[in-house]
KOLKOL-555728 format. One record per residue: residue number from 1; residue in three letters; x, y, z of N, C-alpha, C, CB in turn. Coordinates in nm, 3 decimals. Each point is the difference from the previous one (the first is absolute). Glycine has a CB too. Layout:
N
+-----+------+---------+---------+---------+---------+---------+---------+---------+---------+---------+---------+---------+---------+
| pos | code |     n_x |     n_y |     n_z |    ca_x |    ca_y |    ca_z |     c_x |     c_y |     c_z |    cb_x |    cb_y |    cb_z |
+-----+------+---------+---------+---------+---------+---------+---------+---------+---------+---------+---------+---------+---------+
| NUM |  ALA |       X |       Y |       Z |       X |       Y |       Z |       X |       Y |       Z |       X |       Y |       Z |
...
+-----+------+---------+---------+---------+---------+---------+---------+---------+---------+---------+---------+---------+---------+
This chain:
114
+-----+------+---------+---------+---------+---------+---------+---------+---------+---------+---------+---------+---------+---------+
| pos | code |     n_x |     n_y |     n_z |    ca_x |    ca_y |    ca_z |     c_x |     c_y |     c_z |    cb_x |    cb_y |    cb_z |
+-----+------+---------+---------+---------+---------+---------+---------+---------+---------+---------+---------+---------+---------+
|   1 |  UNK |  -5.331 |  -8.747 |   5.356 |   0.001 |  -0.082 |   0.119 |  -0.086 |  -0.126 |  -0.023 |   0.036 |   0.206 |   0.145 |
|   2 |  UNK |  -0.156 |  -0.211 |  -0.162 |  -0.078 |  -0.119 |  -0.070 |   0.062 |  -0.118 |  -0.110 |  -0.170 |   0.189 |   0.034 |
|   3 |  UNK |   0.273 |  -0.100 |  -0.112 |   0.041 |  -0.084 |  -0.124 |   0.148 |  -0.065 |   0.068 |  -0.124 |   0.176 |  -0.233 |
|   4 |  UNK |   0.173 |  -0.125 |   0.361 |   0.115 |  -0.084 |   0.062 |  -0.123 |  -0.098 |   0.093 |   0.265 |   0.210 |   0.018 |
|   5 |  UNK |  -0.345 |  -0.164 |   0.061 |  -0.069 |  -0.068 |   0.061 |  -0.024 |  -0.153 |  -0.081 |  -0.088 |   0.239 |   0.108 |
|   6 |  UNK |  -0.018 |  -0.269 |  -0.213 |  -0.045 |  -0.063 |  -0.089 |   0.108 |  -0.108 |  -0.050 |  -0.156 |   0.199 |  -0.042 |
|   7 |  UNK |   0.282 |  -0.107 |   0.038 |   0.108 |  -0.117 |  -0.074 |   0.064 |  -0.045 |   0.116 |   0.061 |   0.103 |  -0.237 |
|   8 |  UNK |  -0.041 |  -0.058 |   0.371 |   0.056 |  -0.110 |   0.089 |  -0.109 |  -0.102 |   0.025 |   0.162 |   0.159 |   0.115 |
|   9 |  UNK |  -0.290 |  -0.165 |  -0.114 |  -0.076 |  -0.046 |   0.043 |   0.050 |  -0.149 |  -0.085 |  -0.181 |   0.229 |   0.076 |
|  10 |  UNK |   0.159 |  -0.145 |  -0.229 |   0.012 |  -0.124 |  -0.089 |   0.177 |  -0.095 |   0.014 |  -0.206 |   0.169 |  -0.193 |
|  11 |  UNK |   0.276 |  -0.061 |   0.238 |   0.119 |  -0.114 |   0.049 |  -0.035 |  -0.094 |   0.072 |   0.143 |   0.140 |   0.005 |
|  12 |  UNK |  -0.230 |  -0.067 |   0.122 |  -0.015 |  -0.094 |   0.090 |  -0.027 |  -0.124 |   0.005 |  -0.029 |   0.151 |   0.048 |
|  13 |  UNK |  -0.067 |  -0.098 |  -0.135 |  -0.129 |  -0.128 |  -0.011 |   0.079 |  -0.134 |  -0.115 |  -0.271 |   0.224 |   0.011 |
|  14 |  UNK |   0.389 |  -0.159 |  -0.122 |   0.090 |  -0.097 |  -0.064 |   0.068 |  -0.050 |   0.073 |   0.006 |   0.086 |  -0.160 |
|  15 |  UNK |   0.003 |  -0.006 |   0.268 |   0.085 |  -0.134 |   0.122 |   0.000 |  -0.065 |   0.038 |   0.032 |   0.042 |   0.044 |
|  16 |  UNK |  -0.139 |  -0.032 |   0.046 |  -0.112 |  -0.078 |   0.060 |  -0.034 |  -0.165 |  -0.077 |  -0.104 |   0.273 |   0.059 |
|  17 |  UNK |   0.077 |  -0.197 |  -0.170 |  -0.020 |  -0.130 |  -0.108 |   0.060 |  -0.083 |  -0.102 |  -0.127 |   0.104 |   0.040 |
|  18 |  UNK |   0.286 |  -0.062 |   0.030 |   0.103 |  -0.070 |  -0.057 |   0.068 |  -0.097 |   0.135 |   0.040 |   0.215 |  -0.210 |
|  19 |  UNK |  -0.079 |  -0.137 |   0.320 |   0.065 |  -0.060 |   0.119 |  -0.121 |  -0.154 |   0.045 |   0.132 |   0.304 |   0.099 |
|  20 |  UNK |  -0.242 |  -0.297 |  -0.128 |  -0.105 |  -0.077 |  -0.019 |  -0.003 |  -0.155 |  -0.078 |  -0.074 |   0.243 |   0.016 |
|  21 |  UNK |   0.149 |  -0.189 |  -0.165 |   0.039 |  -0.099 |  -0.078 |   0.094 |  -0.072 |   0.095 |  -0.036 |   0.119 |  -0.229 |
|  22 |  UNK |   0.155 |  -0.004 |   0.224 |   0.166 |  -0.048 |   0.074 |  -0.017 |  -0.115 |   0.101 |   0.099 |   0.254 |   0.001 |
|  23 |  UNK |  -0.225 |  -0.218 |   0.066 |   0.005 |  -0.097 |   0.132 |  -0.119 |  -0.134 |  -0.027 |   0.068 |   0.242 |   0.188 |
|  24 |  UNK |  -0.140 |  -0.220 |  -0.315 |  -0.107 |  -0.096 |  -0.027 |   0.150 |  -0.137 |  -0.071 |  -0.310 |   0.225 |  -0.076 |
|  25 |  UNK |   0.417 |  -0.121 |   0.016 |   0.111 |  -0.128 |  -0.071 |   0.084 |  -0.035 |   0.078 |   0.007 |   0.068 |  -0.200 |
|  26 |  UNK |  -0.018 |   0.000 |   0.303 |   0.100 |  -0.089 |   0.124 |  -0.086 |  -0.100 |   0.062 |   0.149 |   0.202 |   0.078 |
|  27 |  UNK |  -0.213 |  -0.171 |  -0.063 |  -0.152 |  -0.117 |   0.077 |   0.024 |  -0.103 |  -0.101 |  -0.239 |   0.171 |   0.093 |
|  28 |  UNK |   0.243 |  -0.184 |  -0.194 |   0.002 |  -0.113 |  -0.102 |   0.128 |  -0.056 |  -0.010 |  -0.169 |   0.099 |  -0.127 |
|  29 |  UNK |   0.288 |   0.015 |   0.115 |   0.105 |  -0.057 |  -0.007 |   0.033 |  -0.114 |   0.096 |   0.045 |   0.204 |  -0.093 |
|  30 |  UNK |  -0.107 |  -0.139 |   0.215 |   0.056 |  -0.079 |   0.147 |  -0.095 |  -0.137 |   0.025 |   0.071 |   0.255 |   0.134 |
|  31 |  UNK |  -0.127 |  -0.264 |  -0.202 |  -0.098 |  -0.150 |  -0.007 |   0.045 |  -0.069 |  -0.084 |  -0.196 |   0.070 |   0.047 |
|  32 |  UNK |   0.249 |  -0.051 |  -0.149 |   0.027 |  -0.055 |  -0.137 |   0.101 |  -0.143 |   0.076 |   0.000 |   0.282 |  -0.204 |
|  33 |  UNK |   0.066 |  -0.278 |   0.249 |   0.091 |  -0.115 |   0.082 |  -0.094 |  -0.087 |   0.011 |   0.163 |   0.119 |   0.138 |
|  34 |  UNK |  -0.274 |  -0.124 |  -0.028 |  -0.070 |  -0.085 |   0.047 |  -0.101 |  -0.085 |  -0.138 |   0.024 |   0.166 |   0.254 |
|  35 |  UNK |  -0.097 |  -0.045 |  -0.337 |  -0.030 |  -0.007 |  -0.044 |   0.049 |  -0.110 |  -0.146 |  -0.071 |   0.204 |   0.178 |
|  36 |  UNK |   0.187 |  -0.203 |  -0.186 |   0.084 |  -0.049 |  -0.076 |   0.001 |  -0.165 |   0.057 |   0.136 |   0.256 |  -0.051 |
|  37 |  UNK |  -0.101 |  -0.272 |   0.185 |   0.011 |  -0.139 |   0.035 |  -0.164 |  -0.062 |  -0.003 |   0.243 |   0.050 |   0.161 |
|  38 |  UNK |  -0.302 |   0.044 |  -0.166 |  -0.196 |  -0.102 |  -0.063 |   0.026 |  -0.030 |  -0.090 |  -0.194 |   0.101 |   0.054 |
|  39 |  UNK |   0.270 |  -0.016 |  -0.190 |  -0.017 |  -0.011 |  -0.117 |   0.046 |  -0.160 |  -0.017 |   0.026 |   0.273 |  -0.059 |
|  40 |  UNK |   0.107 |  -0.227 |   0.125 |   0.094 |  -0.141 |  -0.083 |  -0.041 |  -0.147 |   0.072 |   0.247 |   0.166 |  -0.044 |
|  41 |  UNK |  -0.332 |  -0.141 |   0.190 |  -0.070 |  -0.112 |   0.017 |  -0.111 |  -0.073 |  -0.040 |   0.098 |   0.077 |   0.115 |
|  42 |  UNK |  -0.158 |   0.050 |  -0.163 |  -0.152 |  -0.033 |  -0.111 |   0.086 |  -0.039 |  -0.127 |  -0.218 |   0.210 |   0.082 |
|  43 |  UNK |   0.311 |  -0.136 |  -0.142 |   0.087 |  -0.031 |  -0.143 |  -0.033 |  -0.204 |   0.044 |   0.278 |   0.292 |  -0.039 |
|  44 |  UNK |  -0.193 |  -0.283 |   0.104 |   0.062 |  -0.154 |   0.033 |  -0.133 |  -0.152 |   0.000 |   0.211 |   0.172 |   0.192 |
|  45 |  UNK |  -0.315 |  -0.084 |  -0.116 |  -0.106 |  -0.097 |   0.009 |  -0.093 |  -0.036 |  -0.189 |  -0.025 |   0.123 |   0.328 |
|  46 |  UNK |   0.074 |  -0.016 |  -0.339 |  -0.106 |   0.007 |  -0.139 |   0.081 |   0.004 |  -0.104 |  -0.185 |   0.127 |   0.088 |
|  47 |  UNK |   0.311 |  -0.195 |  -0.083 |   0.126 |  -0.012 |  -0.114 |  -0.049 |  -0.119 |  -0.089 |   0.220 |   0.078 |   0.163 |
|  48 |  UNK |  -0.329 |  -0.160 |  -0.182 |  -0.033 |  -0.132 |  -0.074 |  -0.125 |   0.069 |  -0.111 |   0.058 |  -0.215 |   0.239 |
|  49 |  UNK |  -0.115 |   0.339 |  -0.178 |  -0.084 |   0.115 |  -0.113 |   0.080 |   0.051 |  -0.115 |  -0.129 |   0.094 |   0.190 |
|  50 |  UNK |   0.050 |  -0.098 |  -0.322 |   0.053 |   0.042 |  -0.107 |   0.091 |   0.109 |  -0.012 |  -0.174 |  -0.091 |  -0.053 |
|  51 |  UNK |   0.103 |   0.216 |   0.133 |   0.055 |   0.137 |   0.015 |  -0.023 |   0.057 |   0.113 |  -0.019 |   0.028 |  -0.201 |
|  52 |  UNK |   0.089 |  -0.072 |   0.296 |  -0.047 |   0.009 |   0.157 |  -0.005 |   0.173 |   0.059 |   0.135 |  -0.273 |   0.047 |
|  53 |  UNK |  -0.253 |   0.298 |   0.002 |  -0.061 |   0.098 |   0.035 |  -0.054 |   0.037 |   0.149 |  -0.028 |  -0.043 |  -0.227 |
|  54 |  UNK |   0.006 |   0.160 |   0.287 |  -0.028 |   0.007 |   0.090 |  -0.073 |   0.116 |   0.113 |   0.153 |  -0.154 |  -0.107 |
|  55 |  UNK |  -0.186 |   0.154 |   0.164 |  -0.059 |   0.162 |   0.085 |   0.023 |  -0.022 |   0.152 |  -0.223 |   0.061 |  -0.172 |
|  56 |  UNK |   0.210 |   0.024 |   0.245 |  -0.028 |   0.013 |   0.137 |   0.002 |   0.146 |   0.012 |   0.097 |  -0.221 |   0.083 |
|  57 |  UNK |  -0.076 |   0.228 |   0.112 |  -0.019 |   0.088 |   0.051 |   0.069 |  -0.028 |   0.077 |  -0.165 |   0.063 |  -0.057 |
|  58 |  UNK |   0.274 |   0.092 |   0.127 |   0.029 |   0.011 |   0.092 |   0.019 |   0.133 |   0.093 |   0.051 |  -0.194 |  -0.114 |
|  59 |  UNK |  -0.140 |   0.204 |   0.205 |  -0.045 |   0.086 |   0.078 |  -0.085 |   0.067 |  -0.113 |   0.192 |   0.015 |   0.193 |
|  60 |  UNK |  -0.178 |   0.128 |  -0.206 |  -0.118 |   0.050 |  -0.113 |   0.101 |   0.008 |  -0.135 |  -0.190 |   0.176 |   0.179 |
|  61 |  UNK |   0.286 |  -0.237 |  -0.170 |   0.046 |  -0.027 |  -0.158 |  -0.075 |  -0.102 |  -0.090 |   0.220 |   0.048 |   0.088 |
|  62 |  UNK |  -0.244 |  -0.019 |  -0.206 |  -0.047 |  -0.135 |  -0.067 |   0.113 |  -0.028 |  -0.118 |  -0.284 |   0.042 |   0.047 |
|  63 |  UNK |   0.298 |  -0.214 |  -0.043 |   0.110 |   0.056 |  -0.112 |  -0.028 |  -0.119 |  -0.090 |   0.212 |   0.138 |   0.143 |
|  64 |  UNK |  -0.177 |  -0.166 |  -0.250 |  -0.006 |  -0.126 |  -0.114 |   0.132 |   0.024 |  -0.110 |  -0.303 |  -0.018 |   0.009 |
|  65 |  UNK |   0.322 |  -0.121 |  -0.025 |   0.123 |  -0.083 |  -0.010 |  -0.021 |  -0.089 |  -0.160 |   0.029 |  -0.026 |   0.315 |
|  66 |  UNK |   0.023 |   0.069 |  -0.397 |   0.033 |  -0.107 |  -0.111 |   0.127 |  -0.060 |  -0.021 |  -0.151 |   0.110 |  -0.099 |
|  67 |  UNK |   0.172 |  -0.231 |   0.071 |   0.109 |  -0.058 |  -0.002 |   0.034 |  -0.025 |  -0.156 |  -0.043 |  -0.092 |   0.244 |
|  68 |  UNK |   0.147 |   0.094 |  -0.343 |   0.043 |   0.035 |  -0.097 |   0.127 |  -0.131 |  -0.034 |  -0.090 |   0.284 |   0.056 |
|  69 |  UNK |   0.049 |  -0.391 |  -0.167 |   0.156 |  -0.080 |   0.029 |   0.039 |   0.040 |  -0.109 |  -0.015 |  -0.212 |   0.131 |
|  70 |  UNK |   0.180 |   0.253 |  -0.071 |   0.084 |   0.060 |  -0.105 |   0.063 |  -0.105 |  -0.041 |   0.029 |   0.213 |   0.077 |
|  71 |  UNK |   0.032 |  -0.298 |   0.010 |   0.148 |  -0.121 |  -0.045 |  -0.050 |  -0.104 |   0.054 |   0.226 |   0.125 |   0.016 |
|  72 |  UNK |  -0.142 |  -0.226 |  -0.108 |  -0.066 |  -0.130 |   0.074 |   0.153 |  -0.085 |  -0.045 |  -0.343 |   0.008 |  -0.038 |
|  73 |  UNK |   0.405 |  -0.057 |   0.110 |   0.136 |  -0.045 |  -0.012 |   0.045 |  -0.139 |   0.082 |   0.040 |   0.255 |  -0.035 |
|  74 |  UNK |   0.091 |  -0.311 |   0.070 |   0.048 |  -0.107 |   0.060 |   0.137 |   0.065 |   0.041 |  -0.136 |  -0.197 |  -0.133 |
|  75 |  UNK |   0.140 |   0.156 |   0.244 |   0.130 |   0.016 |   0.056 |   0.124 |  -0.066 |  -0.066 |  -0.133 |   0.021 |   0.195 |
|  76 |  UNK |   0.252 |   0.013 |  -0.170 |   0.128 |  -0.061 |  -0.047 |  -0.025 |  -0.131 |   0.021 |   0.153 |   0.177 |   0.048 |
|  77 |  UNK |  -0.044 |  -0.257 |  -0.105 |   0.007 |  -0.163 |  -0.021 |   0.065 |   0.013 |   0.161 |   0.055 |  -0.099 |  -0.321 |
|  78 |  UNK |  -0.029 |   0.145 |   0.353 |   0.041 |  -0.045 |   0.191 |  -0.063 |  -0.024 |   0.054 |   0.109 |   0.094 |   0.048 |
|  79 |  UNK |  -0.232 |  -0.022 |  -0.060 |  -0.120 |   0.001 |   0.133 |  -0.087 |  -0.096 |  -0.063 |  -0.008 |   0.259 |   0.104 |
|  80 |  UNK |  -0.024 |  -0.283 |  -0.208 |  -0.015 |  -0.134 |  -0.048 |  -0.004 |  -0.111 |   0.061 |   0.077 |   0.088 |  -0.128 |
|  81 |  UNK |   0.072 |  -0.095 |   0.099 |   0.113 |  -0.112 |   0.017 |  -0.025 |  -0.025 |   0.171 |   0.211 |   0.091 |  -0.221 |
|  82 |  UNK |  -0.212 |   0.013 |   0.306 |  -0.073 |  -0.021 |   0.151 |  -0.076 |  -0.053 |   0.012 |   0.030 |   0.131 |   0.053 |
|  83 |  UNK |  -0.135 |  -0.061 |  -0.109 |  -0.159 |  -0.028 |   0.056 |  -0.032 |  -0.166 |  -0.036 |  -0.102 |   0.285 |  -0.064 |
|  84 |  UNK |   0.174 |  -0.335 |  -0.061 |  -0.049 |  -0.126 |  -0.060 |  -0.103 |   0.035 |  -0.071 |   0.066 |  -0.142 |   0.161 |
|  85 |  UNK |  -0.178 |   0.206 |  -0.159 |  -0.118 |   0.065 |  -0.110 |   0.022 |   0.105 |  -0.069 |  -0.141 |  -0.063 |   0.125 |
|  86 |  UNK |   0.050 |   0.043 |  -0.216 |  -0.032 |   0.128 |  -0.088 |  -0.060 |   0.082 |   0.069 |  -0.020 |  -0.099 |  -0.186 |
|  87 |  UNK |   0.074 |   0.232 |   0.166 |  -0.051 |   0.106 |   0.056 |  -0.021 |   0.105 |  -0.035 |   0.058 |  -0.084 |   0.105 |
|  88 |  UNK |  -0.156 |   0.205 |  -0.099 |  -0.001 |   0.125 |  -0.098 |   0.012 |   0.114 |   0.099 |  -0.155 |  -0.098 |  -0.199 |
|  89 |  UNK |   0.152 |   0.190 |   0.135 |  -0.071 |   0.125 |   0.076 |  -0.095 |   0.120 |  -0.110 |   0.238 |  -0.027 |   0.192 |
|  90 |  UNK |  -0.303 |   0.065 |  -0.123 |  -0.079 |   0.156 |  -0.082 |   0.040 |   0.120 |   0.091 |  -0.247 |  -0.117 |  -0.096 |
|  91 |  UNK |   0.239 |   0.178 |   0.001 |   0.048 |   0.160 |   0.076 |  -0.149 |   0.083 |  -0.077 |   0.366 |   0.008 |  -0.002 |
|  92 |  UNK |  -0.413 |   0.087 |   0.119 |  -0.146 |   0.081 |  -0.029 |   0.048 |   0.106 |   0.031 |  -0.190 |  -0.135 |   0.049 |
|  93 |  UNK |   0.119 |   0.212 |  -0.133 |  -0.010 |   0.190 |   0.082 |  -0.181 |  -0.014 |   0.073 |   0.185 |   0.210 |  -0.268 |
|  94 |  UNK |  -0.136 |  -0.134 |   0.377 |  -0.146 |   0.029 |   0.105 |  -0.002 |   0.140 |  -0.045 |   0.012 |  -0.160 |   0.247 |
|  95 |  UNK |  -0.155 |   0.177 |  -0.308 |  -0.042 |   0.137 |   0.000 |  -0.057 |  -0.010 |   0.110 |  -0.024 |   0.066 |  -0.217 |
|  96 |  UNK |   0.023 |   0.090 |   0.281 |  -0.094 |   0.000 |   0.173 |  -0.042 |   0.128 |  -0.044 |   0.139 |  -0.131 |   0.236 |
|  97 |  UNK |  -0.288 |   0.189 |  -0.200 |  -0.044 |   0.074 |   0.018 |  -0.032 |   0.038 |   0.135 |  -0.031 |  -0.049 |  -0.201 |
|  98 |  UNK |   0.053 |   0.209 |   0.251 |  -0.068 |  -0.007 |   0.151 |  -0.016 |   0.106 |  -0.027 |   0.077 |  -0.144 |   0.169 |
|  99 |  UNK |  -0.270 |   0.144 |  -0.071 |  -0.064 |   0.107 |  -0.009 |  -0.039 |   0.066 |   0.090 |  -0.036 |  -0.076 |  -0.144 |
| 100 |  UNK |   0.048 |   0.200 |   0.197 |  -0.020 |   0.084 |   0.123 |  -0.157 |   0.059 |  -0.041 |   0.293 |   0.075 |   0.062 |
| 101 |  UNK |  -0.353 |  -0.045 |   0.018 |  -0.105 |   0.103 |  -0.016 |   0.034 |   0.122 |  -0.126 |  -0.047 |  -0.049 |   0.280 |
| 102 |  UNK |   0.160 |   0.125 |  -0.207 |   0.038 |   0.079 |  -0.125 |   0.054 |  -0.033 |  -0.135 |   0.024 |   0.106 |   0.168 |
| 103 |  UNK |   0.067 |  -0.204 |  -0.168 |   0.098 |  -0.009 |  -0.081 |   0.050 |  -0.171 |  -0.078 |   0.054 |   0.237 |   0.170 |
| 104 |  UNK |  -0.023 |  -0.285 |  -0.279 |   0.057 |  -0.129 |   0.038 |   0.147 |   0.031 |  -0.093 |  -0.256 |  -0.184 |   0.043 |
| 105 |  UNK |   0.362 |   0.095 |   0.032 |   0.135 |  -0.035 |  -0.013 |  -0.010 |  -0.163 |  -0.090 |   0.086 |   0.159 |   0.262 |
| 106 |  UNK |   0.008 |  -0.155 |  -0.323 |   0.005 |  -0.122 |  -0.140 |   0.196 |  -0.033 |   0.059 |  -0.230 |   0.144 |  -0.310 |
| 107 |  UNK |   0.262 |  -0.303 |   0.357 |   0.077 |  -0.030 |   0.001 |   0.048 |  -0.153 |  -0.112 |  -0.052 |   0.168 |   0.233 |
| 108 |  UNK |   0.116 |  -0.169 |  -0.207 |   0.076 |  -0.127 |  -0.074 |   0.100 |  -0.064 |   0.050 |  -0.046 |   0.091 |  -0.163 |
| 109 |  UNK |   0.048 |  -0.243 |   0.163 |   0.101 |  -0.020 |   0.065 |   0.036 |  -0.194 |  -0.076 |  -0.080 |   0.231 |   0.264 |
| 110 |  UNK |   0.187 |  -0.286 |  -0.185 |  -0.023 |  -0.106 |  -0.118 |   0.026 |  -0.136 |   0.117 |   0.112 |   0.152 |  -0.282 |
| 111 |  UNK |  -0.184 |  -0.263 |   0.234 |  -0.011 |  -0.084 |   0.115 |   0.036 |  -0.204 |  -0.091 |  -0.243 |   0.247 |   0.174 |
| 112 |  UNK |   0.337 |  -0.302 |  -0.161 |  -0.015 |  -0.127 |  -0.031 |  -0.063 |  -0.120 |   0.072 |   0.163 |   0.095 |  -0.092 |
| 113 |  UNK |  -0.187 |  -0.180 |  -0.014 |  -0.054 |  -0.143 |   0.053 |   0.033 |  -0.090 |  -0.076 |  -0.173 |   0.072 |   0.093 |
| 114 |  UNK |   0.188 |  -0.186 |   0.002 |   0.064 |  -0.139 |  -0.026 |  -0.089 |  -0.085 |  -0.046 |   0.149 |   0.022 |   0.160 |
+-----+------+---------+---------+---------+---------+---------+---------+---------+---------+---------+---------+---------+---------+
């Protein structure tokens, strides 16, 4: 009776502390949106930095942001041919880190500039 006792306990308690995580990565998941439009507005302000970087906070998330340039290119001879100027673009990957009390989540995502 003790040795069934002892091992539900220990189910329990694996539950408990899986359902804990479960809801510490939904808490993150469900910020990550907002969190995302700081990024790409901080991205944007600090796009003239070598390797543009970043941190904040939101609510008790903390999260930080590296920006990564992958491509650096020109549009077709059409849009060119529109604009009258030369024109480029870069394409970056955003690493995002976000960190919960318990736990942190690692996203990626990819953002251009003109």
């Amino acid at each position: 009776m003790f040795l069934v006792l002892i091992t539900m306990t220990e189910v329990y308690r694996g539950a408990l502390l899986s359902s804990d995580k479960a809801e510490a990565a939904l808490r993150i998941a469900g910020y990550v949106p907002s969190i995302h439009a700081n990024v790409v507005d901080s991205f944007h302000k600090n796009i003239g930095s070598d390797s543009p970087r970043g941190e904040g906070q939101f609510g008790t998330l903390m999260y930080s942001w590296t920006a990564i340039l992958t491509h650096e290119g020109v549009p077709s001879e059409f849009l060119i041919e529109d604009s009258g100027r030369k024109i480029g673009f870069s394409l970056w990957r955003i690493d995002l880190k976000v960190t919960d009390k318990e736990q942190s989540k690692h996203y990626s995502f990819t953002e251009m500039s003109w």
